[in-house]
N, C-alpha and C positions, 0 to 999 in steps of 0.2 A: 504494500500500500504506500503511496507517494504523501508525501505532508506539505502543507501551504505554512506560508507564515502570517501570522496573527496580525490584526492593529499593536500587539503589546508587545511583539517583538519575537514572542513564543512558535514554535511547532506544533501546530495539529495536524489531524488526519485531515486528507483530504477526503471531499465528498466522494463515495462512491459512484462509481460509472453505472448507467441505466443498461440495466439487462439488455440481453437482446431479443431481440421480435422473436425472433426463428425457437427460443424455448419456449415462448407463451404457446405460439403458433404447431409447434412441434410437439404438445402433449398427445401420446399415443391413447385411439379413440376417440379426440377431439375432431370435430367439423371446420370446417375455415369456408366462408364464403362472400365472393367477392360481391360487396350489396350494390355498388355507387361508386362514381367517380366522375370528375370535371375539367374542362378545361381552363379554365379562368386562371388568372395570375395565381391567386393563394387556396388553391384546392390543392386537397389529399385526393390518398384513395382512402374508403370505408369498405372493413370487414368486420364481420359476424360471425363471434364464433362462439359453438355449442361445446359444451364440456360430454367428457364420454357417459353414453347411457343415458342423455337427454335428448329430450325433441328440440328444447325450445333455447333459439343462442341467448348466452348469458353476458357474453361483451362485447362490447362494439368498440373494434379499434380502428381512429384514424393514424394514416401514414403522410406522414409531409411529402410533396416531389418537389418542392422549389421552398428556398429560403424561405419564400415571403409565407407559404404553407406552414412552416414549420412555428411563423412568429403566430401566425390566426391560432393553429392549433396550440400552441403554446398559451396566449392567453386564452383560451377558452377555459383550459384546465384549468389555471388560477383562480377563472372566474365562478368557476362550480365547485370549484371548494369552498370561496368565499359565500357562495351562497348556501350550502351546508352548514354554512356557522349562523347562518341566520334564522329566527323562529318563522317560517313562513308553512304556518302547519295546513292551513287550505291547499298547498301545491307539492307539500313536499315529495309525496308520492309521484309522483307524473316528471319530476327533475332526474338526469341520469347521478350518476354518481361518479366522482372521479377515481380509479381504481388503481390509476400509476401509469408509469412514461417507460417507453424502451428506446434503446439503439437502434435503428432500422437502416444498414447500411452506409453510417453516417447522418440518416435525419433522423427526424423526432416522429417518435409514436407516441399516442398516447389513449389508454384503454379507457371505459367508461361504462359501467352496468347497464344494462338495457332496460328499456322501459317497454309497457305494452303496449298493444295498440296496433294499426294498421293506419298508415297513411291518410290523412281525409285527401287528400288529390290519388289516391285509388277509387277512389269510387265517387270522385267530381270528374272524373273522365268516364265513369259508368254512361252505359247507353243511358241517355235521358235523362240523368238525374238533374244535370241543372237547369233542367228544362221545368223542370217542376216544384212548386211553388214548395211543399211538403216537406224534400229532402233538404232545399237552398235554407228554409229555415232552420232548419234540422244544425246545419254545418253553423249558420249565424250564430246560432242561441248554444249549441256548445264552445264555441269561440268567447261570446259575448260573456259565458258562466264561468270560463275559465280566466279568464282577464279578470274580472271582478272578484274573483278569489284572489287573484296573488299584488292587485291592488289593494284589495284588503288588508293581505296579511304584511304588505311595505309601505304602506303610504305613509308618507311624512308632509313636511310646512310645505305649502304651497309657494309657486313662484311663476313669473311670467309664462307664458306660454312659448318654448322655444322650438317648435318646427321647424321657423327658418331662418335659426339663429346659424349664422357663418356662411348658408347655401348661395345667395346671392355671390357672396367673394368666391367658394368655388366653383359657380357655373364660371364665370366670369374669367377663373385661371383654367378653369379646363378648356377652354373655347376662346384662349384670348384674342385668337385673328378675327372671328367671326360676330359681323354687327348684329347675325342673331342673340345669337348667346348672349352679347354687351347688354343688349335693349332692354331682353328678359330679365337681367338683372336689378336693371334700375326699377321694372315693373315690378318685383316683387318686393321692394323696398314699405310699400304700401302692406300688402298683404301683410309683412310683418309685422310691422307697429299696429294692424287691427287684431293680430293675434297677441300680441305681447301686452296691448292693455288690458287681456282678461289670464286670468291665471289658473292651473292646475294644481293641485298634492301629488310631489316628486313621489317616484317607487320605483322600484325593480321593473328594467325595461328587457323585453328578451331582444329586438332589434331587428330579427327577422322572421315577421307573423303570419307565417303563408303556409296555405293547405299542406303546403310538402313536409313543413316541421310540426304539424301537427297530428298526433298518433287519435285512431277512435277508437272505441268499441260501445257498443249499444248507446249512440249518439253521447258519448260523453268524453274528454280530453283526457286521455287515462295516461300521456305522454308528449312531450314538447323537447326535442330536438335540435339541435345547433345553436351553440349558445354565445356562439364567437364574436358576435356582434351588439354584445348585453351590456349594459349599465346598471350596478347594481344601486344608482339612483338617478333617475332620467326624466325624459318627458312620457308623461303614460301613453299618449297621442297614439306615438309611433308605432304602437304595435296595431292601435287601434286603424287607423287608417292606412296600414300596411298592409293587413287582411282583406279590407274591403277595395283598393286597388289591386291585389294580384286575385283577388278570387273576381273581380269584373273582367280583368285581362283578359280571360281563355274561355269567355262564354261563347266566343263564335269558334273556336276552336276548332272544332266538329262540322262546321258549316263551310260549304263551299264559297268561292269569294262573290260577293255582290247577291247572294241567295238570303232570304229573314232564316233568322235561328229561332226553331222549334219552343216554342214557351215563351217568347219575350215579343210581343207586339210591336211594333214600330224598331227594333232592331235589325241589321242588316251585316252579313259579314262585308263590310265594303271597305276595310283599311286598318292601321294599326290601331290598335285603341279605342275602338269601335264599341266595347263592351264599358270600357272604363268612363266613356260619354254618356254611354244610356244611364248608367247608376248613377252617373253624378250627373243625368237631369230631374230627378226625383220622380218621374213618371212610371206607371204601373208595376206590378206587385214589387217587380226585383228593388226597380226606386224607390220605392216606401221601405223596402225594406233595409235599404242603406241608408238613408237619411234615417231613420228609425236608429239602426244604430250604431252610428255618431252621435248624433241628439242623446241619446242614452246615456253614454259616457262621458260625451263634455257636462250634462251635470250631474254624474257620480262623482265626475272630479272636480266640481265646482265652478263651471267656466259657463258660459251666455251657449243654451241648444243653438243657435242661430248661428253659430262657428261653423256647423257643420260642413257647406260647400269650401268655404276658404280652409278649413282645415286638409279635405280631400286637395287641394291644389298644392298646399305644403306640402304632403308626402308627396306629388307628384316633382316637386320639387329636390327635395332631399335623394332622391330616387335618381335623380336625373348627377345631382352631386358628388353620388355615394356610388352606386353600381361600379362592379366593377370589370362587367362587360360592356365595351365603347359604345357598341349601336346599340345595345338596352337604354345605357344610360342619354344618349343622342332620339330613340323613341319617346321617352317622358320628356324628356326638355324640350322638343318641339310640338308635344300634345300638349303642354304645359302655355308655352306659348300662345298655341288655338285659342284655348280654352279661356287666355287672360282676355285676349285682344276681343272675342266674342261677345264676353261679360262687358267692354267700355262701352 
């Protein structure tokens, strides 16, 4: 064992070096299978693995491929252990666990207990389900029950509403040649000072609140996924309005271009963002049911129901800042843009 030298001038041991993958991975009897994997800047790969003599996998290990991989998965682990130490007893069940880090070739792994559940974007790409009114509320009001728990169990003092606090500066550096991007920026100067003079109760933000990170079973969140993007004290908004743009995202999905989708009235697959319009014009069932809930949460968390479309424009925002696939993030910023210049 090698020894570092102290602040005091002394010898200790140095920290132990993180096992290696290949013996987690290597228990005879165990399953390994490869669940997911990305291209983007700071994606792993994700595996799932079954201990011998079980059905059901008991850990979920990411694997860094790229530096920047290795800093996401890195702070996620930090971040779910800090939230371990926290009383968050409505959620705690449904949070993975962090179980330890390995070697993997030179990068970082790092394992995390599994939680249950089946995907809710498994069965929002089911034949017809988001065609129909039954199952779309179904996915809202388990989303909507599981946010209100773990709002519950972190909310602390209240503070302005920061949506889109900083976003303007980065559209603006992401897009500096471009007088779109410039414009958009100056335009959402506005939006922010009408969000920021009403305020929210800070809490535990997950960061990315979309059907793919949330686990179901018998319409309820018995699991929530990825956690690399969380604030263990944030804006509550973000998850809020993070759900209800990427679950409008993929309603035409299924629909061929320029044909109406099956269960939404005046909807048409006719271009990017096509679904994220309809819901954010408040019209028929889906629209009631997204302004429904935003109105809900902006005052659970104490801010004006009437936030509701300017808040949806903020994630539209942040999305366009934040993404960190180019043309994703260049789709919201210029739906973002439609959408401001329509409303003048």
């Amino acid at each position: 064992m090698t020894s570092q030298v102290t602040a005091a001038g002394m010898l200790s041991p140095a920290p132990p070096a993180d096992p290696d993958l290949r013996t987690l991975l290597g228990t005879p009897g165990s399953r390994v299978i490869l669940f997911d994997g990305s291209r983007d800047p700071n994606s792993g790969v994700l595996v799932l693995v079954t201990a011998p003599g079980s059905a059901e996998p008991h850990l979920a290990v990411k694997i860094a491929t790229t530096a920047a991989a290795a800093e996401v998965i890195e702070r996620e682990a930090r971040l779910l252990v800090e939230l371990h130490r926290r009383p968050l007893p409505r959620v705690d069940e449904t949070l993975p666990r962090h179980v330890g880090r390995f070697a993997a070739d030179g990068m970082l792994a790092s394992a995390t207990s599994v939680v249950p559940g089946i995907p809710m974007r498994t069965s929002y790409h089911a034949f017809r389900h988001s065609a129909r009114p039954d199952p779309v509320r179904a996915d809202f009001a388990a989303a909507q029950n599981w946010l209100t728990a773990l709002h519950a169990d972190s909310m602390a003092a209240a503070a302005p509403i920061a949506l889109l606090d900083g976003v303007a500066a980065r559209i603006a550096e992401r897009w500096p040649d471009e007088p779109r991007a410039l414009d958009l920026a100056e335009r959402l100067e506005p939006l922010a000072a009408r969000l920021a003079s009403a305020g929210t109760q800070r809490t535990v933000v997950h960061g990315d609140f979309w059907a793919g990170n949330l686990l179901i079973s018998r319409d309820t969140v018995t699991g929530v996924v990825d956690w690399a993007a969380a604030e263990l004290s944030g804006e509550p908004l973000r998850d809020v309005v993070r759900f209800v743009l990427s679950y409008s995202l993929y309603l035409d999905r299924h629909t061929r271009p320029g044909r109406p989708v099956s269960g939404h009235p005046g909807l048409r697959a006719d271009g990017w963002g096509a679904g994220i319009r309809y819901g954010m014009s408040g019209q028929g069932w889906y629209g009631q049911l997204v302004r429904d809930f935003v109105e809900s949460a902006l005052a659970r968390l104490g801010a004006p129901p009437g936030l509701w479309r300017t808040a949806l424009l903020a994630g539209l925002g942040e999305i366009a800042a934040t993404a960190d696939h180019a043309d994703f993030a260049l789709c919201h910023r210029d739906l973002l843009g439609q959408l401001i210049s329509e409303a003048v």
